[in-house]
C-alpha positions in Angstrom: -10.1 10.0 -13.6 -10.6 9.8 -17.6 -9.4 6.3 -17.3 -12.2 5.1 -15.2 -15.2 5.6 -17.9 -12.8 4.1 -20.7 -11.0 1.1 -18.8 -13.3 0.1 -16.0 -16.5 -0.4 -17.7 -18.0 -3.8 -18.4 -20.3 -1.7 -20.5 -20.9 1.6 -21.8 -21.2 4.1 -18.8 -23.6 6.3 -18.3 -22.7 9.6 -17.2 -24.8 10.8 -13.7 -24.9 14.3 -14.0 -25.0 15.8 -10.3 -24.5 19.3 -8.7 -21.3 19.2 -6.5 -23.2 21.5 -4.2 -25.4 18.9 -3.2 -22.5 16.3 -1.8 -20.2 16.2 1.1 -20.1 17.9 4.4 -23.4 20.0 3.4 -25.5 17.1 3.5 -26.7 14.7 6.6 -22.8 13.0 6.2 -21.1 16.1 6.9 -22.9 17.6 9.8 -23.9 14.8 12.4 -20.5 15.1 14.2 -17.4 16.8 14.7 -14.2 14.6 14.3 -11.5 13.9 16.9 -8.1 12.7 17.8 -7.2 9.4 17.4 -10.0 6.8 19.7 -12.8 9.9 20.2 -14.1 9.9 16.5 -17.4 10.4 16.0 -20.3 8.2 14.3 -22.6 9.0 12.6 -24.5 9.4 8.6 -22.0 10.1 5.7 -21.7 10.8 2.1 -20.3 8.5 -0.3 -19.3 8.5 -3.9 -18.8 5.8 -6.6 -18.1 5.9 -10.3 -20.6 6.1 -13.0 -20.2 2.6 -14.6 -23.5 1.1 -13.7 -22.1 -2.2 -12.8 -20.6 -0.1 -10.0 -23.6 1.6 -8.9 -25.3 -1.9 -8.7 -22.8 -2.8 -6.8 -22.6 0.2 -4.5 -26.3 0.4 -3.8 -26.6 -2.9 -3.0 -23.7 -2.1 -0.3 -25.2 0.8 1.0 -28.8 -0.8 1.3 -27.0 -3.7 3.1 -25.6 -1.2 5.6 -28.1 1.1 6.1 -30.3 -2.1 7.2 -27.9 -2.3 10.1 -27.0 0.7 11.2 -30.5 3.4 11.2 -28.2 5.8 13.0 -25.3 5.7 10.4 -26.9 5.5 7.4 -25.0 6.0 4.1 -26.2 8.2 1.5 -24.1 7.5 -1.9 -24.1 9.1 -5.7 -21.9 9.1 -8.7 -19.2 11.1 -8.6 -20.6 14.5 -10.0 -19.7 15.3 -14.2 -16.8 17.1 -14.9 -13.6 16.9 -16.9 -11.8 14.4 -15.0 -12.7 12.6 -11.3 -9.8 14.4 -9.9 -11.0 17.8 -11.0 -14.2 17.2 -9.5 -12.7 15.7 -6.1 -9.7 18.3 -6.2 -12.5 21.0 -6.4 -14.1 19.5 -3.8 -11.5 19.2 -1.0 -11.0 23.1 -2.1 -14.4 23.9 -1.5 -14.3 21.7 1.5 -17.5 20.0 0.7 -16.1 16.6 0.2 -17.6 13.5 0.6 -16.4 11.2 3.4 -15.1 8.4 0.7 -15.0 8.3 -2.9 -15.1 4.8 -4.3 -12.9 6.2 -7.7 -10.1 7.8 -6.2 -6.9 7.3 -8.6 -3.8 6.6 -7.0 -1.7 8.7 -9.3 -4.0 11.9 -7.9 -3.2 10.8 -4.1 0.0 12.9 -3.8 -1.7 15.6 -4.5 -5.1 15.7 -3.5 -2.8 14.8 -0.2 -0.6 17.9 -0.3 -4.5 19.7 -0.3 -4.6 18.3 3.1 -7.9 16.7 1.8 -7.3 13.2 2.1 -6.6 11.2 6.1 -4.1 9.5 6.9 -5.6 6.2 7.5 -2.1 4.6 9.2 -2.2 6.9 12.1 -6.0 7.6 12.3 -7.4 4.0 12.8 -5.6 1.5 15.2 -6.8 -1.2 13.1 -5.6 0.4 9.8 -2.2 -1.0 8.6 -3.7 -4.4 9.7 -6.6 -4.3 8.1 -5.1 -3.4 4.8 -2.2 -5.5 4.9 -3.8 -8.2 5.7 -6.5 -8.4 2.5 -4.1 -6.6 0.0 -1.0 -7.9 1.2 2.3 -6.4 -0.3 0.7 -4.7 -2.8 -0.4 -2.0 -0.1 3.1 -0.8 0.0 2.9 0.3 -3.3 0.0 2.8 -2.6 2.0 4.6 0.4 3.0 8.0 0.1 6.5 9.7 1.0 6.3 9.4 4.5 5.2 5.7 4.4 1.8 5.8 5.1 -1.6 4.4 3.3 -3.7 7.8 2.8 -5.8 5.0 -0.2 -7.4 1.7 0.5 -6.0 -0.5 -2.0 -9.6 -1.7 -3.6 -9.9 -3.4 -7.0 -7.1 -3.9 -9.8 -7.6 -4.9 -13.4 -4.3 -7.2 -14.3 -3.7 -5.9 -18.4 -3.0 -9.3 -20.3 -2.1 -9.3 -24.5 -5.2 -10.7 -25.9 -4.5 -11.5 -29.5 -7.0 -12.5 -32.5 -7.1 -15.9 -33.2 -8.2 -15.5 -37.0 -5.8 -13.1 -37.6 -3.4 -15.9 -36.5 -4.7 -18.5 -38.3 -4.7 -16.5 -41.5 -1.1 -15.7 -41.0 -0.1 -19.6 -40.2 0.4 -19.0 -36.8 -0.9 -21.5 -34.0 -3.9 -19.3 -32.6 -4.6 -22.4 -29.8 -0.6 -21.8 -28.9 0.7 -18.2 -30.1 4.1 -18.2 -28.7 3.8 -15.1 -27.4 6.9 -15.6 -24.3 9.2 -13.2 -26.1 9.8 -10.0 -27.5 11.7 -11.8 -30.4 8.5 -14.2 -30.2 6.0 -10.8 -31.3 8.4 -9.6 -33.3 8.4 -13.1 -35.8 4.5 -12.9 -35.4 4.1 -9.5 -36.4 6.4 -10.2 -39.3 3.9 -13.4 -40.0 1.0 -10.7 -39.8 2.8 -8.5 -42.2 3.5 -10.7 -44.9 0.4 -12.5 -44.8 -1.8 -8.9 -45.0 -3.5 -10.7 -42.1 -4.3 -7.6 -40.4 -3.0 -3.7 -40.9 -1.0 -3.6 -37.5 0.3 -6.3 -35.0 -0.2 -4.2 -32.2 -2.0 -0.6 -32.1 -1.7 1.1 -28.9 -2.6 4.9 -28.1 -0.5 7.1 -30.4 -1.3 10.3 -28.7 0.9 12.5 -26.8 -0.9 12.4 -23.6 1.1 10.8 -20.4 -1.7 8.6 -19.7 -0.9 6.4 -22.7 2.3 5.2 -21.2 0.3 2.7 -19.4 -1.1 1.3 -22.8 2.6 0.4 -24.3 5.5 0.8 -22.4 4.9 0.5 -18.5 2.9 -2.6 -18.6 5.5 -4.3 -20.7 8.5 -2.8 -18.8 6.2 -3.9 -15.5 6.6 -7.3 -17.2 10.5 -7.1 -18.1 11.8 -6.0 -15.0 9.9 -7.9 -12.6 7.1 -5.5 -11.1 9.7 -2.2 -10.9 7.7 1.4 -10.9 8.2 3.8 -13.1 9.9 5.8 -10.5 11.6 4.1 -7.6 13.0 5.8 -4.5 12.8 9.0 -6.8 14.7 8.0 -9.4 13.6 7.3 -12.9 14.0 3.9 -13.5 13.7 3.2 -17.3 16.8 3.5 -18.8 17.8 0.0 -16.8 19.2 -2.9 -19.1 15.4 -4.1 -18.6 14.0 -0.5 -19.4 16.2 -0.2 -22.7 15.3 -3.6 -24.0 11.7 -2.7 -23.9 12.8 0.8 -25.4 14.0 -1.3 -28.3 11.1 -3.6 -28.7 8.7 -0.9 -29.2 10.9 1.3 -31.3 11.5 -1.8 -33.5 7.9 -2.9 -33.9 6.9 1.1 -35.2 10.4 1.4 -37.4 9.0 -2.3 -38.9 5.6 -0.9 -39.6 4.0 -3.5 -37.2 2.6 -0.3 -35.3 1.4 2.7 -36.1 2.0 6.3 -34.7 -0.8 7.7 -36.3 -4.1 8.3 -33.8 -6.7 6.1 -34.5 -9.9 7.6 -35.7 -12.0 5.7 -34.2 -11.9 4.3 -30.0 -8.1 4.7 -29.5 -8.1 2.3 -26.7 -9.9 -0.9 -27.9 -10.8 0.3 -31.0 -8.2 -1.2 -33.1 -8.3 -4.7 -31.7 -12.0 -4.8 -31.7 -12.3 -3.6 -35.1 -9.4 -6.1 -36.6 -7.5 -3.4 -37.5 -4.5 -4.3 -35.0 -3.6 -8.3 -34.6 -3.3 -7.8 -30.5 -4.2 -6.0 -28.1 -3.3 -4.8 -24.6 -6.3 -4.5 -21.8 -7.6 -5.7 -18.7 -10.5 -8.3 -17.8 -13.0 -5.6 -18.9 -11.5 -6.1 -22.0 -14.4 -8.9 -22.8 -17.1 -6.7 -22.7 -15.7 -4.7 -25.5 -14.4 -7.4 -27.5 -16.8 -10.4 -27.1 -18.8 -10.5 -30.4 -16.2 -8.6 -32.8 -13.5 -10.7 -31.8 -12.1 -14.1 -31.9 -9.7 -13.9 -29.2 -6.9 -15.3 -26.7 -5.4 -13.8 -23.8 -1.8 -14.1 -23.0 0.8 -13.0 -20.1 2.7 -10.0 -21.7 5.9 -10.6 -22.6 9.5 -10.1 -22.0 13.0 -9.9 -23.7 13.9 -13.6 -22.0 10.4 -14.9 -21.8 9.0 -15.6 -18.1 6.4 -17.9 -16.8 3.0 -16.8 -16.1 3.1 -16.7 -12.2 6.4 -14.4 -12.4 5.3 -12.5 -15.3 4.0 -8.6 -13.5 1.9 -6.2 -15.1 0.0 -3.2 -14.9 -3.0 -2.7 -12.0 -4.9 -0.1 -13.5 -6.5 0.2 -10.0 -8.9 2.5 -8.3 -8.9 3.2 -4.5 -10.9 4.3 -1.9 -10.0 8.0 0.2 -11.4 8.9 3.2 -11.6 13.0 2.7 -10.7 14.7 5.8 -13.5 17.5 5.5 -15.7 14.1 6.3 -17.2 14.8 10.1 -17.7 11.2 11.0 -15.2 9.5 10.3 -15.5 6.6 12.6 -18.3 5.8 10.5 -16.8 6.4 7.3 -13.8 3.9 8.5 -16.1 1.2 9.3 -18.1 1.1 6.5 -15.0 1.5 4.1 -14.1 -1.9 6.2 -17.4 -3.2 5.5 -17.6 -2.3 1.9 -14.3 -4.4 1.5 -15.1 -7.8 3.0 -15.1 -10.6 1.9 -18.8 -11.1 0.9 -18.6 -7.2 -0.9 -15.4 -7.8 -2.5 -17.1 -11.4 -4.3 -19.9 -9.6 -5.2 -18.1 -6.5 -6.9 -16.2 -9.1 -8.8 -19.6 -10.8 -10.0 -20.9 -7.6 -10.3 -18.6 -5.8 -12.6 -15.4 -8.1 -13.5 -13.3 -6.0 -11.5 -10.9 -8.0 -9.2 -10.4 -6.5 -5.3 -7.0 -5.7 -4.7 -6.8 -8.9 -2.0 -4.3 -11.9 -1.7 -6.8 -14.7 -1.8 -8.7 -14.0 -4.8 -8.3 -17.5 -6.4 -10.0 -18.9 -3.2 -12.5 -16.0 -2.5 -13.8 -16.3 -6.3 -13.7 -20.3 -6.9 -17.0 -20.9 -8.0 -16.6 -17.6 -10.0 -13.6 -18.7 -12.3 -14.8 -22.4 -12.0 -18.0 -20.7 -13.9 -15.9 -18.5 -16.0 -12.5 -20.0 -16.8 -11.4 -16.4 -18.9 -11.0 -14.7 -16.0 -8.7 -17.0 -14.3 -5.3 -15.9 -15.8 -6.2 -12.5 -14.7 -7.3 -13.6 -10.8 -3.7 -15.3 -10.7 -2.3 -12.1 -12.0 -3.5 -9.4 -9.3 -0.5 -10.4 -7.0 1.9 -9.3 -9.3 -0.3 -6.2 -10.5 1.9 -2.9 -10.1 0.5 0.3 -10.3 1.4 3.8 -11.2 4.3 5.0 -8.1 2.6 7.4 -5.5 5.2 10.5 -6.1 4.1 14.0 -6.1 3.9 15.6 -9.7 3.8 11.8 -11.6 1.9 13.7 -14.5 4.7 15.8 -15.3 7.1 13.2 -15.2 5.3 10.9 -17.1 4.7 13.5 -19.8 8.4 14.0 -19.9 8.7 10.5 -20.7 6.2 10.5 -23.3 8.0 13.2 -24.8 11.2 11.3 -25.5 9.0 8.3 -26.5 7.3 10.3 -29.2 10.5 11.4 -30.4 12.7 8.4 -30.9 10.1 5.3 -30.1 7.2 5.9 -31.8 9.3 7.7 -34.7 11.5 3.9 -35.4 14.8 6.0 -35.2 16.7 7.7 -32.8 19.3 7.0 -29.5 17.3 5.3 -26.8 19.6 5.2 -24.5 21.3 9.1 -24.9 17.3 10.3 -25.3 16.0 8.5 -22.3 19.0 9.3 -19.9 18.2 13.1 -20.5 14.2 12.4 -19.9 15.0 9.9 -16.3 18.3 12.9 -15.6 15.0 15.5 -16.0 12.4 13.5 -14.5 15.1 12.9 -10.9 16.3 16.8 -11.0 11.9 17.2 -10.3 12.0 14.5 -8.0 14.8 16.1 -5.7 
């Protein structure tokens, strides 16, 4: 996906530029077997793929070499996922070609839906006896949030990046706030403190999120605030739209108040539009996940935050957005016995430590605070965002959530980002839109 190389990354990532001929079922992983029903799958090697960030190829390789030691007749052979526009072009290309690999290590939950209606992705829930427990049991209830219509898991829930407010602490300071203690709890609370800002000339914008049109920003302003506000509700629910709730509006208002007050700005930044304007002091705070202190550390004085909410909530109630990445099993993958067990042993509990030493990323497991102890105990800015990854949400696993979502930014960039305009009249015609797709 385009989020992975910009939200994922520890550290710059460096593009592997690979021909998609030479993956999936054409090499050793796609022709050492032929699948079966339900207790006759076959064993035998596979192909994987992984993202480019090269903290996850470390990781990965080191997986793979692991493995391979152990299993000569099942050997692994992995990549990064081959250049092209977007991961799911490349993967959606793939499953038509049906040269998949047997697991990609980058698949995006939002593309499930539809690289499912391909028929390219298996259904893990009725293919492995072991499946529902497995998953449930290290990811807890955040697995139900990755089923699709009929209930199922065709994703392993894998890692989650928890998006936290970090906020400057000199721009604070300047502006006679407490940086140690921001009093951040509320929306009134970062309304006063953009106000502080303001007056003070402390910095150009509080807050200076993605101003572009594209869907994808949503999850840089409003979901991970509304996440916050509501208590952990998707976007969609039960296929209904479900921002124009009392929680939904009040965020509504917060963000169309902080860009009719000047405190953001609707212009697109010229530089990095993600964490560009936080890292260049341009904007006073900042939304992101724990990769966040890669691309700050060294520009930035900063603090990190729960986001907050019209009433102000605690920090162990307080939800937010995921930004996960899963693992699919690809149905044109041969041996997919294999492919299950490896998934499994890619994800336990030594694998999942290391890819959070390796890369920052935090698996999407119930026990991270105990899994990870000596790894907060060595790195206390990471703990916030361990405790956070039980209430991560992420993006709802409905068929056509592009469309819908750009429907919604629609209506955002007309009355939100413009300061003026009927929220509630506005929004009820974008969520009356968004349900008439959904049925």
């Amino acid at each position: 996906m385009r989020r992975s190389a910009r939200l994922t990354a520890l550290a710059t990532a460096a593009a592997v530029v690979l021909p998609l001929a030479a993956c999936g079922s054409g090499g050793d992983g796609g022709d050492g077997g032929t699948g079966g029903a339900e207790g006759s799958l076959s064993s035998g090697p596979i192909d994987i793929w992984y993202s480019t960030n090269e903290q996850e190829i470390a990781w990965g390789e080191q997986v793979v070499e692991a493995w391979n030691a152990e299993h000569p007749d099942e050997k692994v052979s992995a990549q990064a996922i081959p250049a092209g526009s977007s991961s799911e072009d490349v993967i959606a290309a793939s499953i038509t070609a049906g040269n998949t690999p047997c697991l990609v290590f980058n698949t995006a939950p939002a593309a499930v839906p539809a690289f499912q209606k391909q028929g390219g992705l298996v259904n893990l829930s009725t293919t492995f006896d072991d499946a529902e427990d497995y998953v449930t049991g290290r990811s807890g209830a955040a697995a139900d949030g990755f089923r699709s219509a009929d209930g199922d898991l065709y994703q392993l829930p894998w890692k989650t990046n928890p998006f936290m407010l970090y906020y400057n602490k000199d721009v604070f300071a300047a502006a006679g706030l407490d940086a140690e203690d921001p009093q951040l709890e509320t929306y009134d609370d970062v309304l006063a403190a953009a106000q502080a800002i303001k007056d003070a000339g402390a910095a150009d914008f509080a807050i200076y999120p993605p101003a572009t049109a594209d869907y994808t920003n949503v999850n840089f302003d409003f979901y991970p605030f509304f996440l916050a506000n509501s208590g952990g509700t998707q976007f969609i629910e039960d296929g209904k739209a479900t921002f124009t709730s009392d929680e939904g509006l009040e965020t509504l208002e917060f963000w169309q108040t902080l860009y009719a007050e000047g405190f953001s700005s609707a212009e697109a930044y010229s530089g990095d539009m993600w964490a560009g304007p936080f890292a260049d002091g341009v904007a006073a705070m900042g939304v992101a996940g724990p990769w966040g202190k890669a691309q700050f550390d060294g520009k930035v004085n900063y603090g990190v935050v729960p986001l907050p909410t019209a009433a102000g909530m605690t920090a162990d109630e307080t939800s937010t957005f995921a930004d996960s990445k899963n693992i699919g099993l690809y149905s044109s993958c041969k041996n997919q016995q294999t492919a299950w067990d490896f998934l499994k042993f890619a994800t336990n509990d030594e694998n999942d430590l290391a890819l959070l030493e390796t890369t920052g990323q935090f698996p999407t497991r119930t026990d991270v605070p105990e899994l990870a102890a000596d790894f907060l105990a060595e790195d206390p800015f990471f703990e916030p965002f361990a405790s956070a990854v039980p209430l991560a949400v992420d993006v709802p696993t409905v068929d056509g959530l592009a469309e819908k979502m750009q429907i919604f930014r629609d209506a955002w960039s007309n009355v939100v980002q413009s300061g003026t305009g009927d929220l509630e009249t506005t929004f009820g015609e974008a969520a009356t839109t968004i349900d008439g797709l959904s049925s």
